[in-house]
C-alpha positions in Angstrom: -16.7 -19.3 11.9 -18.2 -16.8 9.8 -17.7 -12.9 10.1 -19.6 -9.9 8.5 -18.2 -8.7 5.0 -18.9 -5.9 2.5 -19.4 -6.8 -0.8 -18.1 -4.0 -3.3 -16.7 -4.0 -6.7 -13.2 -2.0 -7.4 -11.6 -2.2 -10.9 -14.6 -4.0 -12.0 -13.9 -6.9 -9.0 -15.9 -8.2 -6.7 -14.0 -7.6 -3.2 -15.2 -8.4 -0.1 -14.4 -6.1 3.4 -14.4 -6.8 6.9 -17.0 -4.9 8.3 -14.8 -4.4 11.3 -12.9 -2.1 8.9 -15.8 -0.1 7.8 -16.8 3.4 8.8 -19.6 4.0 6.9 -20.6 3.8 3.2 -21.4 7.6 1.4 -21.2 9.2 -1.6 -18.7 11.6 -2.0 -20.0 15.1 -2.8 -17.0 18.1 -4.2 -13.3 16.6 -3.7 -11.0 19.4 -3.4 -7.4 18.7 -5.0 -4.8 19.0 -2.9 -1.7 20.3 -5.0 1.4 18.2 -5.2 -0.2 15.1 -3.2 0.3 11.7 -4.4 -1.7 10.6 -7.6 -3.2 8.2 -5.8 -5.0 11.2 -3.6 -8.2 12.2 -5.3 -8.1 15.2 -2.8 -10.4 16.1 0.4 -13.7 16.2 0.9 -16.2 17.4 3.9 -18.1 14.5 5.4 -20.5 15.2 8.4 -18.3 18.2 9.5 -15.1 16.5 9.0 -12.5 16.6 6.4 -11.6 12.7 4.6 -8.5 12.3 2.4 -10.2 10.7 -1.0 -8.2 7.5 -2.1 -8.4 6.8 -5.8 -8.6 2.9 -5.7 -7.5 2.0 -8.7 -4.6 4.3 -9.0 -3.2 3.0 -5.1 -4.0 -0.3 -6.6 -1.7 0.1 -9.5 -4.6 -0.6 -11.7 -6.3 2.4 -14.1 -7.7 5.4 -12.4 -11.0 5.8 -11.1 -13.1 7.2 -13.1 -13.9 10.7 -11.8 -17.7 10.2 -11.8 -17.6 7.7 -9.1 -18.7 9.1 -5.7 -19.5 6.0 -3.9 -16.9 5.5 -1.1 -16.3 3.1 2.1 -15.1 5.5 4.6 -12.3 3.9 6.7 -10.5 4.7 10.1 -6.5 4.0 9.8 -4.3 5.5 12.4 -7.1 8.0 13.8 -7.3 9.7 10.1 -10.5 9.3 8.1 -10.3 8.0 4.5 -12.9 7.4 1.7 -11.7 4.5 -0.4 -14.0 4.9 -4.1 -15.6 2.0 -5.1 -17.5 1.0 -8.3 -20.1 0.1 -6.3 -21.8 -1.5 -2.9 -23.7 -5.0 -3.2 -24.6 -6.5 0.2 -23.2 -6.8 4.1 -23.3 -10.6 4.6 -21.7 -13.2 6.8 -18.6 -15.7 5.2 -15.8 -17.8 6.5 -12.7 -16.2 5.9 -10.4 -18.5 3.9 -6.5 -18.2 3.2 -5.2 -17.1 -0.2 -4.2 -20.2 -1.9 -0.9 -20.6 -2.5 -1.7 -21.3 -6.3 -3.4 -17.6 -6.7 -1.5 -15.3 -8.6 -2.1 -11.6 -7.7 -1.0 -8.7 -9.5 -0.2 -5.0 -8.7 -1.8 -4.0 -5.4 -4.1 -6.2 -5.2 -0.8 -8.6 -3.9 -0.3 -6.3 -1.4 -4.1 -5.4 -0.3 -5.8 -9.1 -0.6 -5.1 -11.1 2.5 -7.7 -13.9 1.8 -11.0 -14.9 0.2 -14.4 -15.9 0.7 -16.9 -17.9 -1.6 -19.9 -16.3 -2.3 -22.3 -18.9 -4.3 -18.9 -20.3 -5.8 -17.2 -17.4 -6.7 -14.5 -16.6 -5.2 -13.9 -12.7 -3.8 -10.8 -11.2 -2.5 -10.7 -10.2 1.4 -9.4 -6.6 0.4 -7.6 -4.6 3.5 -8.2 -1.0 3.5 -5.0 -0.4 5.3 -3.0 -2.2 2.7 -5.1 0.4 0.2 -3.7 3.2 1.9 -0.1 3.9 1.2 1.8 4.9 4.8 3.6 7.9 3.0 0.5 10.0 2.8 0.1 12.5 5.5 -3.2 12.9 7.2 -5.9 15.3 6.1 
């Protein structure tokens, strides 16, 4: 049984996203930093008359920051809060059968935490990333 994905790149990785988890897809405009939040927080920014808490991906990933000229973001809906997770880029919404993480697979820093599966596109293999998982619970809510 096949559901809908979003294919992005994070970290230079191809990822792929439930589309149930999806919001929306902008580009970020200003981010405002918010002083003494987590280094994962890239700050706020306004989007369509709402305030969104800006993730840095790679930094909640473990990985290296995100660079600061990335804008493009998948905006996400966790606990009633708005959140843009940056991402390198967008590729594609397409249909895939969601397949368990083998138990072979070795995953490190967040990407552990976040992947909860794969799907095969032409014979590559992309990580099912959960945006939840992204998210650390510690932060509050913009």
């Amino acid at each position: 049984m096949s559901e809908l994905f979003l294919v992005a790149h994070i970290a230079g990785r191809g990822v792929a996203i439930a589309a149930a988890q999806v919001d929306s897809v902008v580009d970020i405009g200003e981010v405002v930093a918010v002083p003494r939040a987590d280094a994962f927080v890239r700050g706020l920014a306004a989007l369509r008359s709402r305030v969104v808490t800006v993730i840095d991906t790679g930094t909640a990933l473990g990985l290296k920051p995100t660079p600061d000229a990335v804008r493009r973001a998948v905006i996400t809906v966790v606990e009633g809060h708005h959140y843009a997770i940056l991402v390198d880029s967008i590729e594609d919404v397409a249909p895939f059968a969601r397949l368990p993480l083998s138990s072979g697979l070795a995953l490190h820093r967040g990407w552990a935490t976040a992947g909860t599966g794969i799907v095969e596109r032409d014979g590559e293999p992309l990580l099912i990333l959960d945006l939840a998982a992204v998210i650390p619970a510690t932060i509050p809510a913009a």
